[in-house]
FIPA-780089 format. One record per residue (C-alpha): residue number from 1; residue in one letter; y negated, x, z. Coordinates in Angstrom, 1 decimal. Layout:
REM residues N
[rec NUM 'a' [Y X Z]]
...
REM end
This chain:
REM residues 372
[rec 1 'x' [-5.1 -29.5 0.8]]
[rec 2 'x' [-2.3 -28.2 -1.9]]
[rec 3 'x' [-3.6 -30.0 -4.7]]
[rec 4 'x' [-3.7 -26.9 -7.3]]
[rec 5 'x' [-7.9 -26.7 -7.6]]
[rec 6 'x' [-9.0 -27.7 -11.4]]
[rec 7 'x' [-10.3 -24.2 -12.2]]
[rec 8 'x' [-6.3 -23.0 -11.9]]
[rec 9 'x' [-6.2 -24.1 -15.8]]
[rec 10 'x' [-9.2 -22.2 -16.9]]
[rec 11 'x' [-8.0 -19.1 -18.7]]
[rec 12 'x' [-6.0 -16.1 -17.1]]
[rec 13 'x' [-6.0 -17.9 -14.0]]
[rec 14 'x' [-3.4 -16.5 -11.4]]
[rec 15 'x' [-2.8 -18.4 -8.2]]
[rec 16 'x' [-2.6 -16.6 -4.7]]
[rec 17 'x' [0.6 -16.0 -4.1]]
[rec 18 'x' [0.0 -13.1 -1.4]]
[rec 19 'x' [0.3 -14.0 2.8]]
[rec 20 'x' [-1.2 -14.9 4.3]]
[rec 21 'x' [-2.8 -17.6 1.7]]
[rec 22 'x' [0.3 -17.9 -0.2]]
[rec 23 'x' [-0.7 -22.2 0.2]]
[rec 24 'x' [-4.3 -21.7 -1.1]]
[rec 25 'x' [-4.8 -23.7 -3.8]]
[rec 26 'x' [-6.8 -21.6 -6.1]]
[rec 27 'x' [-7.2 -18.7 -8.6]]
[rec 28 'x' [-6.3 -15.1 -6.3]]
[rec 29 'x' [-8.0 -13.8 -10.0]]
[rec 30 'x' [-8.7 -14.7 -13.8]]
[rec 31 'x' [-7.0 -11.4 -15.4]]
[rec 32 'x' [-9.1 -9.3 -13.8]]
[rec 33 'x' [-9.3 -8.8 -10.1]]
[rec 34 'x' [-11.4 -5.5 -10.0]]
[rec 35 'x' [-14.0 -6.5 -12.7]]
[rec 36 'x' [-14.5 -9.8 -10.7]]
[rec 37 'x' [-15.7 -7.6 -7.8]]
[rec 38 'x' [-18.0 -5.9 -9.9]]
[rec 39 'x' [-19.2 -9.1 -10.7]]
[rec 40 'x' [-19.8 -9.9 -7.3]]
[rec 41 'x' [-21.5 -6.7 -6.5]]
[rec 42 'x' [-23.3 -6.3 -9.2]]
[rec 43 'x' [-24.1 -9.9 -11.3]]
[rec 44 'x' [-23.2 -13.0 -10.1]]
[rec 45 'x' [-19.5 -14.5 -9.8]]
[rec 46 'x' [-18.6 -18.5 -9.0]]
[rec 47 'x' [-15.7 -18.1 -6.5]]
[rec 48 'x' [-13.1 -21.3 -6.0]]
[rec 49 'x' [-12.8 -21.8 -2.7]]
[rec 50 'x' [-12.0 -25.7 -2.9]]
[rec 51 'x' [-9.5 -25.5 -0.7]]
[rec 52 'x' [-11.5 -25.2 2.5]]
[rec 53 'x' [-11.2 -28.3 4.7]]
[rec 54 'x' [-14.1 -30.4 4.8]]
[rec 55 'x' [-15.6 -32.4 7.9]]
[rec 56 'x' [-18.2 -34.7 7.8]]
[rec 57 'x' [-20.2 -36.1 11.1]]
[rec 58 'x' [-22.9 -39.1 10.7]]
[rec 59 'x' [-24.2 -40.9 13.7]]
[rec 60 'x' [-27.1 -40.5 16.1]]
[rec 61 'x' [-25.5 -38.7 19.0]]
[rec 62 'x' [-23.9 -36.1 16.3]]
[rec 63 'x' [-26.1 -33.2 17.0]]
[rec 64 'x' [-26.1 -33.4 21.0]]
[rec 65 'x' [-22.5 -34.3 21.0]]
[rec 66 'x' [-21.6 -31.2 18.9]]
[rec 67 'x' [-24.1 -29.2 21.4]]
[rec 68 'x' [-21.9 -30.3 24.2]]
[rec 69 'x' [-18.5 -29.0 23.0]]
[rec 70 'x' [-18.9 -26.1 20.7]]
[rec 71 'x' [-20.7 -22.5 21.6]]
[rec 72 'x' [-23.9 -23.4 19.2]]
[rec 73 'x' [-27.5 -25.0 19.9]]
[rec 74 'x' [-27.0 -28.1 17.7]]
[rec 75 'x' [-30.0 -30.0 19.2]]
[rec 76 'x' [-31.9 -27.0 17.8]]
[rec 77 'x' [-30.8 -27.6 14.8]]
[rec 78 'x' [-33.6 -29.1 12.2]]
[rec 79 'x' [-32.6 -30.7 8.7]]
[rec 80 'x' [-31.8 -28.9 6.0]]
[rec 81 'x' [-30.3 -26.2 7.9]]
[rec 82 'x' [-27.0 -24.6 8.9]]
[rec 83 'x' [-25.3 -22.6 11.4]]
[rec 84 'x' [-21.9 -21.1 12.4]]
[rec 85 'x' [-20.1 -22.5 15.5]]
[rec 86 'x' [-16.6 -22.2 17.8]]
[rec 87 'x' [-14.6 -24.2 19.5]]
[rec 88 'x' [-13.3 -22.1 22.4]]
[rec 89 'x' [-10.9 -23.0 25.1]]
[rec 90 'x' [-11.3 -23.1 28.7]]
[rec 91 'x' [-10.6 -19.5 28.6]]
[rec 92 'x' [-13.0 -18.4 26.2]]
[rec 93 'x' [-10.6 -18.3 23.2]]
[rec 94 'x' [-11.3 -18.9 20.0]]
[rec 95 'x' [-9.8 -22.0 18.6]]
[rec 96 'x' [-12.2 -23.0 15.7]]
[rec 97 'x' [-14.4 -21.7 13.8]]
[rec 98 'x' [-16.9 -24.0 11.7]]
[rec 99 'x' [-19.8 -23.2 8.8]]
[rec 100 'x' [-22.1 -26.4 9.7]]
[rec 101 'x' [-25.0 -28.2 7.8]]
[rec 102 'x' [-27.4 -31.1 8.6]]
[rec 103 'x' [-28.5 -32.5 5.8]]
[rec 104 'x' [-29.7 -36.3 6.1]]
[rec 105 'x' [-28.5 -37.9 9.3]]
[rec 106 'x' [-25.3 -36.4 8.5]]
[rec 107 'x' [-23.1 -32.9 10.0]]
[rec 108 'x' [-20.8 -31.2 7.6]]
[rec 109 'x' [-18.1 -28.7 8.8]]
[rec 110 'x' [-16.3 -26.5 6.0]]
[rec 111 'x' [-13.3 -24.9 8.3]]
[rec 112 'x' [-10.6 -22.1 6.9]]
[rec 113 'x' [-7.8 -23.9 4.9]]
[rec 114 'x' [-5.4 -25.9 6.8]]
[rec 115 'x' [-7.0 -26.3 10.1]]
[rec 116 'x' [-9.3 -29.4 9.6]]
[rec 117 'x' [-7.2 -31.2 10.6]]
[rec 118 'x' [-6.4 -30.3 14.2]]
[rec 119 'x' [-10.3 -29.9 14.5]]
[rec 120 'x' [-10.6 -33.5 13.3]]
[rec 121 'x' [-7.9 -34.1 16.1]]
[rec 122 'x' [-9.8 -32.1 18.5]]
[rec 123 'x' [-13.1 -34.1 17.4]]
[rec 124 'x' [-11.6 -37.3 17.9]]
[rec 125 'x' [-10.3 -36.8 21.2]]
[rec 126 'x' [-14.1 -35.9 22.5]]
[rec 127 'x' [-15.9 -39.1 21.1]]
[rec 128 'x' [-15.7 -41.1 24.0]]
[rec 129 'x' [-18.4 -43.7 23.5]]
[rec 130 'x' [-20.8 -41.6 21.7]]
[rec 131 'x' [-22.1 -42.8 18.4]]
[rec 132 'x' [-20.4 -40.1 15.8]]
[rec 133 'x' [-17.7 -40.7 13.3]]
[rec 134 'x' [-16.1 -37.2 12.6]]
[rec 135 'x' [-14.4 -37.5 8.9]]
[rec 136 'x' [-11.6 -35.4 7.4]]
[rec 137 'x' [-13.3 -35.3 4.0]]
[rec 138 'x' [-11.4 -32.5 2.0]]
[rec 139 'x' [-10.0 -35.2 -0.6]]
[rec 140 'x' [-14.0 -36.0 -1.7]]
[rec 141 'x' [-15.7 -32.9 -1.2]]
[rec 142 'x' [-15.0 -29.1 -2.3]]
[rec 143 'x' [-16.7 -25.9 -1.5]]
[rec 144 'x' [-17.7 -23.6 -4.2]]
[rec 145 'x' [-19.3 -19.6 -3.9]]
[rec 146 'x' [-22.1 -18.6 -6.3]]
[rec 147 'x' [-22.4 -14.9 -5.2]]
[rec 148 'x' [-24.0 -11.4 -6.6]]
[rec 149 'x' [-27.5 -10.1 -7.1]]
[rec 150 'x' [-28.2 -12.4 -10.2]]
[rec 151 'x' [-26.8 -15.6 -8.4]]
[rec 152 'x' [-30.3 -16.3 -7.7]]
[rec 153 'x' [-31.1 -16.8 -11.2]]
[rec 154 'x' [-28.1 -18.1 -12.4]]
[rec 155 'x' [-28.6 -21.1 -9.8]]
[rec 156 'x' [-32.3 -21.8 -11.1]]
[rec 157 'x' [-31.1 -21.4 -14.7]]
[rec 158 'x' [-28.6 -24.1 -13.7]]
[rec 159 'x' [-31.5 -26.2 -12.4]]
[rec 160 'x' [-30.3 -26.0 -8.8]]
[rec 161 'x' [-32.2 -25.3 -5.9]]
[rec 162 'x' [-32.2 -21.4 -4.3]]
[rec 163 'x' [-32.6 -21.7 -0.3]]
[rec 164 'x' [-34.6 -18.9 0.8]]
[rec 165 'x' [-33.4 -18.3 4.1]]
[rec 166 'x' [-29.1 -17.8 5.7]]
[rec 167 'x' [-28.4 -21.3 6.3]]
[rec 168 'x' [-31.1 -23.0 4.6]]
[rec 169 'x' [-29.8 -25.7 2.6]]
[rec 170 'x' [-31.3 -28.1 -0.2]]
[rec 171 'x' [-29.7 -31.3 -1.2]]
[rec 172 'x' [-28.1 -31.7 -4.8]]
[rec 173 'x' [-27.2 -35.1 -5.7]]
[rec 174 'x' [-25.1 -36.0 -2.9]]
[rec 175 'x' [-24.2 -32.2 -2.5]]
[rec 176 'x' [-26.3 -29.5 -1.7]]
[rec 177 'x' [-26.6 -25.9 -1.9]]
[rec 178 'x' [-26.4 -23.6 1.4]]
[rec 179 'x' [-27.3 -19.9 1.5]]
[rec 180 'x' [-25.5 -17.1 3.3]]
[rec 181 'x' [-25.9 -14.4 5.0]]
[rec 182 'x' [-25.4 -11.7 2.2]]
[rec 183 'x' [-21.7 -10.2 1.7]]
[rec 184 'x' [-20.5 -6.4 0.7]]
[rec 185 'x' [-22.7 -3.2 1.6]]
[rec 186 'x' [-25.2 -4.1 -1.2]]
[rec 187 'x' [-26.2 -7.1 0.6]]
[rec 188 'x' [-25.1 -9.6 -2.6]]
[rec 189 'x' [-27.1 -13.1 -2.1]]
[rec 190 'x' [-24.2 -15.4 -1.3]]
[rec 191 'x' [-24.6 -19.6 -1.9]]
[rec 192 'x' [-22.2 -22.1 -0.6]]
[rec 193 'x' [-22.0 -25.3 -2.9]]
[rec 194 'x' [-20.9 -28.8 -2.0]]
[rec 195 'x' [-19.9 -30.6 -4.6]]
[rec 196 'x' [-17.9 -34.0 -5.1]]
[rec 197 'x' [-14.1 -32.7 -5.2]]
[rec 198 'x' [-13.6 -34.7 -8.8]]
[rec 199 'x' [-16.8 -32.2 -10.3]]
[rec 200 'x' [-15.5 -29.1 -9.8]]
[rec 201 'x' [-14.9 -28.2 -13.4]]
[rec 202 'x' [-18.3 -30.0 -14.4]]
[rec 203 'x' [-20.2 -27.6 -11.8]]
[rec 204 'x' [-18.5 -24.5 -12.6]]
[rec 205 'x' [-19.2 -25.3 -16.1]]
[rec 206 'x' [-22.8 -25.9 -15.6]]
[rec 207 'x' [-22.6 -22.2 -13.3]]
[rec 208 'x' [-21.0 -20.4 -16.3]]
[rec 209 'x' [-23.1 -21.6 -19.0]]
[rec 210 'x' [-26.1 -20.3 -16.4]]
[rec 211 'x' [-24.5 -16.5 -16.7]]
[rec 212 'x' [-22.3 -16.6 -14.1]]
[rec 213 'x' [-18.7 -15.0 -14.4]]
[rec 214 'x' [-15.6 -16.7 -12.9]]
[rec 215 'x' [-14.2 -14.4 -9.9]]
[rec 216 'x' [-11.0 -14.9 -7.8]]
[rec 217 'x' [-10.9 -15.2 -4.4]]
[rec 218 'x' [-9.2 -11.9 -3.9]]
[rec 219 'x' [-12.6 -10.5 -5.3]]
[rec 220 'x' [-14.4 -12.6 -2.6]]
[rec 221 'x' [-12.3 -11.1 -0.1]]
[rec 222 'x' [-12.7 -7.7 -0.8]]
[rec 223 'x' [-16.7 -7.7 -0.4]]
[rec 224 'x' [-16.4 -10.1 2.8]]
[rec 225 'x' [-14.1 -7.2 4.0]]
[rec 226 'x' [-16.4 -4.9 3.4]]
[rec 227 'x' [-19.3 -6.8 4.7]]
[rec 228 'x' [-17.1 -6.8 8.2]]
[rec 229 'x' [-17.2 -11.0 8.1]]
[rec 230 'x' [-13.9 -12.0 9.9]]
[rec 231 'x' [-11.8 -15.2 8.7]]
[rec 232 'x' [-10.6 -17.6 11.6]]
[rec 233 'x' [-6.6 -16.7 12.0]]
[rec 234 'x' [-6.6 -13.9 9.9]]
[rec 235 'x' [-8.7 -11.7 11.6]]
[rec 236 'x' [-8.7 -13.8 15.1]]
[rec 237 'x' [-5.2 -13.9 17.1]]
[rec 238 'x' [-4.7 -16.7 19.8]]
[rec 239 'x' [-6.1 -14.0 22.2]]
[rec 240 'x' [-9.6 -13.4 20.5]]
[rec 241 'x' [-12.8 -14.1 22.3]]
[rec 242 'x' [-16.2 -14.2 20.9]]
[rec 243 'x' [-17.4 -10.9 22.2]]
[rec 244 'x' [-14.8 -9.1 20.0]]
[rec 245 'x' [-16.6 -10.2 16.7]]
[rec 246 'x' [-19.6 -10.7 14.9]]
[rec 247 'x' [-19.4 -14.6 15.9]]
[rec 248 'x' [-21.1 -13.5 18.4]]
[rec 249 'x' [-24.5 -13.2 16.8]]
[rec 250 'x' [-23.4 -15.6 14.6]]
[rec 251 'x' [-22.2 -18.2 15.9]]
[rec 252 'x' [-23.0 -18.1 19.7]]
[rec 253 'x' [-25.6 -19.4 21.5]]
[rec 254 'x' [-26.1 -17.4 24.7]]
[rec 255 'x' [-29.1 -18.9 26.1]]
[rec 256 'x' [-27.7 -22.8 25.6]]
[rec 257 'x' [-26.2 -25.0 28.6]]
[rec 258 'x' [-22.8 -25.4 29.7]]
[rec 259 'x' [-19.8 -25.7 26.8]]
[rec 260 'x' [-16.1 -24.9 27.0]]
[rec 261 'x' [-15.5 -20.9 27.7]]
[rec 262 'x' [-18.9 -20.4 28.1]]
[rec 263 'x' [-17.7 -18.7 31.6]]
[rec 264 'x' [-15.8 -15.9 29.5]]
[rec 265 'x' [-18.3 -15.3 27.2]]
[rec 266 'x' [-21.3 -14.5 29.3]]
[rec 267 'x' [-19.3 -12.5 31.7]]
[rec 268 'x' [-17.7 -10.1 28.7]]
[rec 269 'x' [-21.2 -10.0 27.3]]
[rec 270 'x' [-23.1 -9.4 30.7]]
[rec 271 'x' [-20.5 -6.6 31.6]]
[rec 272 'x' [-21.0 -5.1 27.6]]
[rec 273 'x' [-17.4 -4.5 27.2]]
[rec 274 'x' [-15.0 -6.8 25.4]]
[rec 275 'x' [-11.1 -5.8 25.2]]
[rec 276 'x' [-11.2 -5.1 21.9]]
[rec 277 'x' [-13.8 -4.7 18.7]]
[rec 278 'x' [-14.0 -5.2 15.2]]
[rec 279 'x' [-13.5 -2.3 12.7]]
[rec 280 'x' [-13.1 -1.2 9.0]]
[rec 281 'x' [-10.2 0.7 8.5]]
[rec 282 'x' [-9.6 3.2 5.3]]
[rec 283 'x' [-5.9 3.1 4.5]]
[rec 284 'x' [-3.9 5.4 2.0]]
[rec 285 'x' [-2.7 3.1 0.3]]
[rec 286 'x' [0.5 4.7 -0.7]]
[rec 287 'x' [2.4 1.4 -0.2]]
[rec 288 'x' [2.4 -0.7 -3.4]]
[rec 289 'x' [2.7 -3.5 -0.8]]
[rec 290 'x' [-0.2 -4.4 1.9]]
[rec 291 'x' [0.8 -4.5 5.7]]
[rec 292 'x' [0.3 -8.2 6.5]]
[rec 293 'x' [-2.0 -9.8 8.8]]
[rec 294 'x' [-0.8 -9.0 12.2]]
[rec 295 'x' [0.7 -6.0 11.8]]
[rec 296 'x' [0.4 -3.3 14.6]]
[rec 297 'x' [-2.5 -0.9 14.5]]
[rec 298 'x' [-0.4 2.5 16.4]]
[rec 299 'x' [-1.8 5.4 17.5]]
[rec 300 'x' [1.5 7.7 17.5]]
[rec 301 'x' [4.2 5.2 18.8]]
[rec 302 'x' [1.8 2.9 20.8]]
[rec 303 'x' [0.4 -0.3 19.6]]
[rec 304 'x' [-3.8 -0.1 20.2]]
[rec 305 'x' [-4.7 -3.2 17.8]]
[rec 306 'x' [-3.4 -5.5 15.0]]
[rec 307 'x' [-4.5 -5.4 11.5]]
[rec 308 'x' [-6.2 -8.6 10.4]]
[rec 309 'x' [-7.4 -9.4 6.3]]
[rec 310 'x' [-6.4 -6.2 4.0]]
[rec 311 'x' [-7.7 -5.8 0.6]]
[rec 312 'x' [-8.0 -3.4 -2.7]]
[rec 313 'x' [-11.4 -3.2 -3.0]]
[rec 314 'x' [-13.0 -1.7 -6.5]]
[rec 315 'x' [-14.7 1.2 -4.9]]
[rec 316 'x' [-13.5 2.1 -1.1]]
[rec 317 'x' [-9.8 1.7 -2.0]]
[rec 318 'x' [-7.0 -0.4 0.4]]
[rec 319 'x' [-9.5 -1.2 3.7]]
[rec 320 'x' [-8.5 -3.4 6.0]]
[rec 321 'x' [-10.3 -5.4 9.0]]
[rec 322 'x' [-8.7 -4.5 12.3]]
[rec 323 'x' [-8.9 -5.4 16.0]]
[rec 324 'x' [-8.2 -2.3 18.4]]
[rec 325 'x' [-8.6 -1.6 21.9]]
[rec 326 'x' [-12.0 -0.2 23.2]]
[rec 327 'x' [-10.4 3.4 24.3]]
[rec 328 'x' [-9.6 3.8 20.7]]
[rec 329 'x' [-11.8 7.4 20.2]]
[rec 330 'x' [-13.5 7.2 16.6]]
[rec 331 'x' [-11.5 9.7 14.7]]
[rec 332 'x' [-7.9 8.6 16.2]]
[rec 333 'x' [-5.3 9.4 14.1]]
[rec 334 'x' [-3.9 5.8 13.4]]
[rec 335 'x' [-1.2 4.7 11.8]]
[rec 336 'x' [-0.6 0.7 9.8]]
[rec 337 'x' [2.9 -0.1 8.4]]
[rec 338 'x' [3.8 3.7 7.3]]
[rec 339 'x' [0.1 4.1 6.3]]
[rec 340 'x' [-2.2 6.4 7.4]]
[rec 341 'x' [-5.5 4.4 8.5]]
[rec 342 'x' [-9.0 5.7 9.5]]
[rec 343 'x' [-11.5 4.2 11.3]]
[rec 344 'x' [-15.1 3.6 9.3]]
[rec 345 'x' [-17.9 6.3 10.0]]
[rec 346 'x' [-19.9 3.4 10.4]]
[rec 347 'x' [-18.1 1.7 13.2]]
[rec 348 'x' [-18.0 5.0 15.7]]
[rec 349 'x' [-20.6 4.9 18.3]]
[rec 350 'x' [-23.8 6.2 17.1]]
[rec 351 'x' [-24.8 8.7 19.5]]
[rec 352 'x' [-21.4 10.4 18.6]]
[rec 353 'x' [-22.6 12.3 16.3]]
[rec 354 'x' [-19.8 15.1 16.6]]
[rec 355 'x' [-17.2 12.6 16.9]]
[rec 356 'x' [-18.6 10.8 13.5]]
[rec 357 'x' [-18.6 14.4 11.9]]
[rec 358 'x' [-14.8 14.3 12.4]]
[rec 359 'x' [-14.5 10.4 11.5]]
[rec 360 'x' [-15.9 11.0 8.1]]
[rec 361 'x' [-13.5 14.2 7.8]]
[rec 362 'x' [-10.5 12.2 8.3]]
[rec 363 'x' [-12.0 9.3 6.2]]
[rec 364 'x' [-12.3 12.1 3.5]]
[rec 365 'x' [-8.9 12.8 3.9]]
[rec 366 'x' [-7.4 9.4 3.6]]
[rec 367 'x' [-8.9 8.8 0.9]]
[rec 368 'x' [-7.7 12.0 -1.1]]
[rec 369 'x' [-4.3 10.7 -0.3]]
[rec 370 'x' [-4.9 7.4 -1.8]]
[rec 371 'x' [-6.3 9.4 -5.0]]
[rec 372 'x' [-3.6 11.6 -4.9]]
REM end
């Protein structure tokens, strides 16, 4: 979808023009990036993020069909609820990654920008004489963020409903409104909304005049950085597996029947020891320019990861999501683009305690850079 997003027009908007969602058809921030993150963190900001793609799936066999060919127990799945889910190849790669709802005999999908498509490709192939009808609908339907510790209130205000639980959903008029799991360290309330694509600007109106702020998608970013939630070929290569990432947990089943890499997965996660894991990486942030997403994590002159989403974020500086190898020690002196990096306290092994003492030293020190 490259239709510019309504909410471009509204007042100080800037449109992402940093890789890699240089196509992203919204607002990267409205004049403000760093007060937007506040907002996030500490009221409640409406994010524009309209230019996910957008799957639909009626039909009677959509929940054991799904079950079948993605990693997640859809025939456990009750109405009015949600889930996260992968496509994997026969390998155990990861090769989609979907947000889903079930809400009235019907399966929505909200996928990262660009790749609906091939899913809806991928979908389509599988059918065979099942009764589903998997829809491409981006051009009808949009995806809007209420998120912060006020977006609570700011949804009742707005006479929406508040879902109590991650996933719950309630249905809005043809919509509805989805909670997530919370992002950023403070654990801000997050609320996907589906809303006709043609009421954006009546929605986020109706959201504003509730108390909630408008916040870019680069403030968005920042807290899901923080909050360790990776992004689906930004974060992910073509050589990621389950196991490496918190999809695991999420969106995983590992108790459900037979699906597509489901060999891979239960033998990495039997044997406790995937190639590579997640972690937060503090960088000095001397660079006026960000290393983009891909970019070799070194340790001295060998490569030991790749760099996935980096951001500026309002209180921990230029951090960055990263995949390294497991024999990456802790407090390794690494290296990103000419930047000095640090691996998070938070992500060393917890019965380390020396070798987090000397994690949060170097931390301390990359940081002092930055400031200095």
């Amino acid at each position: 979808m490259t239709t510019p997003s309504p909410l471009l027009s509204r007042p100080g908007a800037v449109p992402v023009e940093v890789a890699p969602d240089v196509a992203r058809a919204v607002a990267a921030h409205y004049g403000d990036p760093l007060r937007e993150q506040r907002a996030l963190a500490e009221g409640a900001g409406l994010v524009d993020r309209s230019d996910r793609d957008v799957l639909s799936v009626p039909g009677a066999d959509r929940l054991s069909w799904l079950h079948s060919i993605t990693s997640q127990h859809f025939e456990q799945l009750g109405d009015s609820s949600g889930s996260e889910a992968l496509v994997l190849s026969p390998n155990g790669h990861v090769e989609h990654h979907l947000v889903v709802t079930d809400l009235g005999g019907t399966t929505w999908a909200d996928v990262e920008p660009g790749t609906g498509a091939a899913l809806h490709a991928f979908l389509e192939r599988m059918r065979f004489m099942l009764r589903v009808e998997p829809r491409l609908a981006t051009d009808a339907w949009a995806v809007l963020t209420l998120a912060g510790p006020q977006a609570p209130g700011v949804l009742a205000t707005a006479g929406l409903p508040v879902p109590g639980a991650p996933y719950a959903v309630a249905a809005t008029g043809g919509g509805w409104v989805r909670r997530m799991p919370p992002i950023g360290d403070g654990g801000a309330a997050a609320f996907d909304l589906l809303v006709p694509r043609a009421g954006i600007g009546a929605t986020a109106d109706r959201l504003l005049a509730a108390g909630a702020g408008l916040s870019g998608i680069s403030a968005y970013e920042a807290l899901r950085v923080e909050a360790r939630r990776p992004r689906f070929g930004v974060d992910s290569d073509h050589r990621t597996i389950p196991n490496e990432l918190e999809w695991l947990s999420t969106a995983v089943h590992l108790e459900k029947g037979c699906y597509r890499g489901q060999e891979t997965v239960a033998r990495v996660h039997n044997l406790g020891r995937p190639p590579r894991r997640l972690v937060l990486l503090h960088l000095d942030g001397v660079s006026e320019d960000l290393p983009a997403p891909g970019e070799p994590v070194l340790s001295g002159t060998r490569t030991v990861g790749r760099v996935g989403s980096v951001v500026r974020h309002h209180e921990l500086g230029v951090v960055a999501l990263a995949l390294v190898k497991q024999s990456v020690a802790p407090d390794a002196a690494l290296t990103v683009g000419g930047s000095t990096a640090a691996i998070d306290p938070d992500d060393a092994p917890a019965a380390l305690d020396d070798t987090q003492a000397a994690v949060r030293d170097r931390v301390r020190a990359v940081r002092s850079a930055t400031i200095g």
